[in-house]
RONU-821619 format. One record per residue (C-alpha): residue number from 0; residue in one letter; chain; x, z, y. Coordinates in nm, 4 decimals. Each point is the difference from the previous one (the first is absolute). Layout:
N
  seq  type  mol        xx        zz        yy
  NUM     A    A         X         Z         Y
...
***
This chain:
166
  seq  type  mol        xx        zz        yy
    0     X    A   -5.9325   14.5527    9.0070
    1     X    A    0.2117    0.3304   -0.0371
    2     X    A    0.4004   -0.1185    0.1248
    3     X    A    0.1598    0.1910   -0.2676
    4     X    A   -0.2389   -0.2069   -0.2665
    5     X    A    0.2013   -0.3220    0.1402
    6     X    A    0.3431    0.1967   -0.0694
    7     X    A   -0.1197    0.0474   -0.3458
    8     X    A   -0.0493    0.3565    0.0049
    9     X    A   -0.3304    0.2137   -0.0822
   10     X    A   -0.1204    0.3021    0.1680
   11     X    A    0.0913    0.2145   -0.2507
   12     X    A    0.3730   -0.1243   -0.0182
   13     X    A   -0.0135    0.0421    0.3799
   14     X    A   -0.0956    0.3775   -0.0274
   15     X    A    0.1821    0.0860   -0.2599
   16     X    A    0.2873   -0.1171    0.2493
   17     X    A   -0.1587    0.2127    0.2774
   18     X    A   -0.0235    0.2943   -0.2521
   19     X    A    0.2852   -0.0273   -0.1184
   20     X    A    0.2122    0.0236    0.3845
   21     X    A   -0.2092    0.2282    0.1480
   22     X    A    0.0915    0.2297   -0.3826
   23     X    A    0.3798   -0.0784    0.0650
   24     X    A   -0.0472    0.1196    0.3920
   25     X    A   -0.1411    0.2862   -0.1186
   26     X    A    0.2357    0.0979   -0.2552
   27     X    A    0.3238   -0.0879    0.2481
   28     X    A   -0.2074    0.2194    0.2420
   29     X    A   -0.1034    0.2929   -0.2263
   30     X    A    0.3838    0.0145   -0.1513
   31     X    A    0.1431    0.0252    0.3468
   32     X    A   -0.2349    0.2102    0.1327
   33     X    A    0.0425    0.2639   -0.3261
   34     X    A    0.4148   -0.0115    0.0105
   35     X    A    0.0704   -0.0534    0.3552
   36     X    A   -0.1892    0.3341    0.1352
   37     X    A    0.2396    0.1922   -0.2300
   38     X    A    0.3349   -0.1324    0.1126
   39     X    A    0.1507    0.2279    0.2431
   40     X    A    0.3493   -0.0702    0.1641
   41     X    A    0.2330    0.2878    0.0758
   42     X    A    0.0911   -0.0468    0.3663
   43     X    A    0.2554    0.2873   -0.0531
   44     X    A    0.1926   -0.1780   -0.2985
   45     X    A    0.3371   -0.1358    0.0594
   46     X    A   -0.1591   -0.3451   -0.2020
   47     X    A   -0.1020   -0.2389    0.2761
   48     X    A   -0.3660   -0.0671    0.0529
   49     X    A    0.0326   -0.3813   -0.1434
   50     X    A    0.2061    0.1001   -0.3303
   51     X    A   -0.2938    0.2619   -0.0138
   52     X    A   -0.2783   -0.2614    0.0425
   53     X    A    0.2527   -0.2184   -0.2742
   54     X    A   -0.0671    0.2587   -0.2531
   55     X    A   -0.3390    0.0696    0.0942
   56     X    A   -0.0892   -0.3891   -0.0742
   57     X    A    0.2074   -0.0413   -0.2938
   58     X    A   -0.2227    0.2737   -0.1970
   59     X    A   -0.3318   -0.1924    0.1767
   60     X    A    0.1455   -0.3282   -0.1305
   61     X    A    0.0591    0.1214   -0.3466
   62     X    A   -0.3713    0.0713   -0.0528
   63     X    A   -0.2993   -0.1763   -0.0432
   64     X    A   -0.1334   -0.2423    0.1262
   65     X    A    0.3181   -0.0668    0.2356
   66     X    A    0.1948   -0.0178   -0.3096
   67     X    A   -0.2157   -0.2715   -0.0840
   68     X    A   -0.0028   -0.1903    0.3073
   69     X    A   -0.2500    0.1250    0.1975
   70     X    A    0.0697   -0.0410    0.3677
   71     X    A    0.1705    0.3581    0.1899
   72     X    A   -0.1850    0.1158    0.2893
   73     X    A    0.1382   -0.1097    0.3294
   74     X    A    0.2929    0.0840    0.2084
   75     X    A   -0.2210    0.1547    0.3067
   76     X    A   -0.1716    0.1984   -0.2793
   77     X    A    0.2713    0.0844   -0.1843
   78     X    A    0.1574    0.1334    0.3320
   79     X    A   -0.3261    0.1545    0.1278
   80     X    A   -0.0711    0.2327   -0.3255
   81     X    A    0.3727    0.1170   -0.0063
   82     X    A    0.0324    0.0029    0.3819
   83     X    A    0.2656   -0.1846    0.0828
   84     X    A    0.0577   -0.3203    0.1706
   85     X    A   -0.0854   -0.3520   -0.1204
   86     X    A    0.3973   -0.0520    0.0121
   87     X    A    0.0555    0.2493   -0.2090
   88     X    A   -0.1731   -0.0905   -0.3200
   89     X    A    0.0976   -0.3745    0.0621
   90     X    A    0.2746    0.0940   -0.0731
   91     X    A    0.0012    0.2033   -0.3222
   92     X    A   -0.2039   -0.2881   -0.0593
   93     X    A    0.2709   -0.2783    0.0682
   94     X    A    0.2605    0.2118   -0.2137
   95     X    A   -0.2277    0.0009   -0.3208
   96     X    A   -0.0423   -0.3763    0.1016
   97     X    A    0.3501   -0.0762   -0.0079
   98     X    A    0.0848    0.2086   -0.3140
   99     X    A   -0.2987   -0.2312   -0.1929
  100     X    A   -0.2480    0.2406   -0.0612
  101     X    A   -0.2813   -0.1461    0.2674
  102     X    A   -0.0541   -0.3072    0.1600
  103     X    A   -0.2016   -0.1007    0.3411
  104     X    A   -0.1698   -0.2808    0.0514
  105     X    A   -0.1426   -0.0380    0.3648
  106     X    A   -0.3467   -0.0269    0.0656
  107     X    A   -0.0590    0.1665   -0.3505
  108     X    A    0.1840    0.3282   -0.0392
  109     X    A    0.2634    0.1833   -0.2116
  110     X    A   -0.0404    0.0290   -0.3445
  111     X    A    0.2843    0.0861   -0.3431
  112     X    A    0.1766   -0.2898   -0.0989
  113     X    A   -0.1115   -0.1025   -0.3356
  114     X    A    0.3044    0.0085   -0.1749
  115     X    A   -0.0338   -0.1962   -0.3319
  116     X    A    0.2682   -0.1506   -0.1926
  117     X    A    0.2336    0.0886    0.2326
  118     X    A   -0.0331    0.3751   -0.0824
  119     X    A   -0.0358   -0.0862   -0.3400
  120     X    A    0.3741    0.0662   -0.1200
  121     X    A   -0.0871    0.1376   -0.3713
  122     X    A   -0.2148   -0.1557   -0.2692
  123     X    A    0.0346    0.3015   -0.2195
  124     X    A   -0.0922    0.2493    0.2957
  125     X    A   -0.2856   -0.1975    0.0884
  126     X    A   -0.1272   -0.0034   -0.3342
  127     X    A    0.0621    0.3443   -0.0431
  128     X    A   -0.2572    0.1112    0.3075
  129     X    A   -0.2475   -0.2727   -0.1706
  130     X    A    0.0751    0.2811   -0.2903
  131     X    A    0.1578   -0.2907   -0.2267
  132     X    A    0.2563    0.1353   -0.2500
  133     X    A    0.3165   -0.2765    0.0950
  134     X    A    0.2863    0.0412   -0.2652
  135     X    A    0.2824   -0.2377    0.0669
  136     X    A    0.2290   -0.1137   -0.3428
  137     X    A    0.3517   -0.1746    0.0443
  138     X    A   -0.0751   -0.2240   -0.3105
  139     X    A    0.3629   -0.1754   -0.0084
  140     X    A    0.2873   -0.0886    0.2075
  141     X    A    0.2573   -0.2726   -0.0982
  142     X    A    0.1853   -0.3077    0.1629
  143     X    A   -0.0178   -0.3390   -0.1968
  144     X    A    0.1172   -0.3681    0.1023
  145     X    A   -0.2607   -0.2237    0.1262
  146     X    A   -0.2018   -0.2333   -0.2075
  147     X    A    0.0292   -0.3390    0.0895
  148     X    A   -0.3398   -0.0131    0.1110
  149     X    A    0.0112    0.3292    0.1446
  150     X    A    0.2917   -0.0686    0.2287
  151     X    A   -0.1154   -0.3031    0.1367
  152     X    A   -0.3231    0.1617    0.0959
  153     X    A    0.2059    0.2651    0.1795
  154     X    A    0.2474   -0.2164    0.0931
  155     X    A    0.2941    0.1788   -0.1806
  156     X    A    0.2899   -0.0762   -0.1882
  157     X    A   -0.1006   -0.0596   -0.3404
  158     X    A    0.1474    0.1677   -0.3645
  159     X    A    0.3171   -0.1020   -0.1488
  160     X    A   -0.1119   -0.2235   -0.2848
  161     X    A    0.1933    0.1241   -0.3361
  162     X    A    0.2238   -0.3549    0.0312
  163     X    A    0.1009    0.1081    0.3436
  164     X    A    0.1771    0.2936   -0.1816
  165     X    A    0.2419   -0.1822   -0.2324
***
């Protein structure tokens, strides 16, 4: 009997899998390959190489399918294409790690941190760039004693009762 059968999975789930990482390998290798021949560093500017290389990955990071969370290509390629040393993008690397923008796992690779609610500081700007129209309406404002019931559910001092007054 087939050992994936016993697993519970069916040939076609299983290549669909297979298709489906070489695509993604394909697509982290085809993106690389098209932006990384084009980035050129200026050995001549007064910008060090690794705030160079910083700037350089920021743009790659901002663009599909990085942007997404596709895996960046590796330090010693990285450092090969731009000729430089391994050290050197490590640590333009390291600085983008530190300011929250990537995060490395070891044994898998470096990827953009996938921010979520944590970037996620403005329900009306958010719905704005889902091209929701937000409006926001101060209906009423006012200060009123507590309720009996209302301040022992909040644990408050409750209203002076009318008898409490004379």
């Amino acid at each position: 009997m087939w050992p994936l059968a016993k697993c519970g999975f069916t040939l076609d789930l299983f290549t669909g899998i297979i298709e489906f990482l070489v695509y993604s390998a394909e697509m982290t290798a085809h993106t690389a390959e098209a932006f990384l021949p084009r980035w050129r560093l200026n050995r001549n500017s007064d910008v060090p190489l690794h705030v160079q290389i910083e700037r350089l990955l920021r743009k790659l990071i901002s663009s599909p399918p990085y942007s997404s969370g596709a895996l960046l290509p590796d330090e010693l390629t990285l450092a090969s294409r731009l000729g430089v040393s391994r050290g050197t993008v490590r640590n333009s690397i390291l600085k983008l790690v530190h300011q929250g923008l990537l995060e490395r796992r070891k044994g898998v690779g470096t990827k953009v941190v996938q921010s979520g609610l944590i970037a996620w500081a403005s329900l009306t700007g958010e719905m704005r760039r889902k091209g929701i129209d937000v409006q926001s309406f101060l209906l009423d404002v006012s200060e009123k004693p507590a309720e009996p019931a209302v301040a022992a559910a909040l644990q408050v001092a409750t209203a002076p009762s009318a008898q409490d007054h004379s």
